[in-house]
N, C-alpha and C positions, 0 to 999 in steps of 0.2 A: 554426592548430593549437591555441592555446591556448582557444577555443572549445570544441572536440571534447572535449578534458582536462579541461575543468569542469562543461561536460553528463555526464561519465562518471564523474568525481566527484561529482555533486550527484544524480544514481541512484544510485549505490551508498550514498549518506549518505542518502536517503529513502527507502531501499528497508529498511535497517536501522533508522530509525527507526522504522516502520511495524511493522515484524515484532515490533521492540521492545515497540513502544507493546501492539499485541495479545498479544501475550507477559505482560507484567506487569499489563493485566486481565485475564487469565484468571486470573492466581494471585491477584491480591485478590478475584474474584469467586469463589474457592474459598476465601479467609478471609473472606470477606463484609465487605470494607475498603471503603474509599473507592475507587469505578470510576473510568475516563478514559470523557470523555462520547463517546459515539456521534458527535457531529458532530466530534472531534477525531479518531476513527481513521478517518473518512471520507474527510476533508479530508484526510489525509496520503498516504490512497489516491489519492487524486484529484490530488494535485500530484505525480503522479509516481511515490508509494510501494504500488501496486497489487500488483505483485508479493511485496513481501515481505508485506504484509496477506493476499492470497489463499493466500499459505506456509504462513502462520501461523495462518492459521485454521482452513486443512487441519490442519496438523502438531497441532495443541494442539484442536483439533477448538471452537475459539471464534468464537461469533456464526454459528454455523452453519445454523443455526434460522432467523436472522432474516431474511425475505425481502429487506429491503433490501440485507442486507450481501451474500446469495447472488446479488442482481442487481447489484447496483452495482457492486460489489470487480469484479468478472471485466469487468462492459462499461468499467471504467476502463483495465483493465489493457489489452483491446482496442484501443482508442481510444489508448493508449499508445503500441503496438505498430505502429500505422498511422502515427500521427502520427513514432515515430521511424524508421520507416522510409524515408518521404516524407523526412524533414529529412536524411537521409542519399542519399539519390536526387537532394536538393535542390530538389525541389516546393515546399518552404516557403518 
């Protein structure tokens, strides 16, 4: 059980950091600040935080343009979506 509880917490805390992270470059990228690099809101997709990064890119309409984020973010989230499924079916 306590497994289940900290996979379920450690989504919800990478899902929010993601959304986070895209969140707050988009408003420096409209003060024209210091960005967060592209391989860091990748990476967050990609360990998990797919969901809240494809939210937020929707929601704040960021990285929308950029073909990697439009292919990547979504096959992450994909790839997420099977693999927790399986791990819940217990294929894993």
């Amino acid at each position: 059980m306590m497994e289940k509880e900290f996979s379920v917490l450690y989504l919800i805390f990478i899902n929010l950091l993601s959304f986070i992270l895209f969140a707050v470059d988009k408003c420096r990228a409209k003060k024209k600040a210091y960005r967060i690099k592209e391989s860091v809101l990748l990476f967050t997709a990609f360990i998990g935080g797919a969901f809240g990064a494809l939210t937020s890119m929707l929601l704040f309409r960021h990285k929308t343009q950029k073909i990697k984020f439009t292919l990547l973010v979504p096959l992450f989230l994909i790839a997420q979506v099977f693999l927790g499924y399986y791990a819940i079916r217990g294929f894993v």
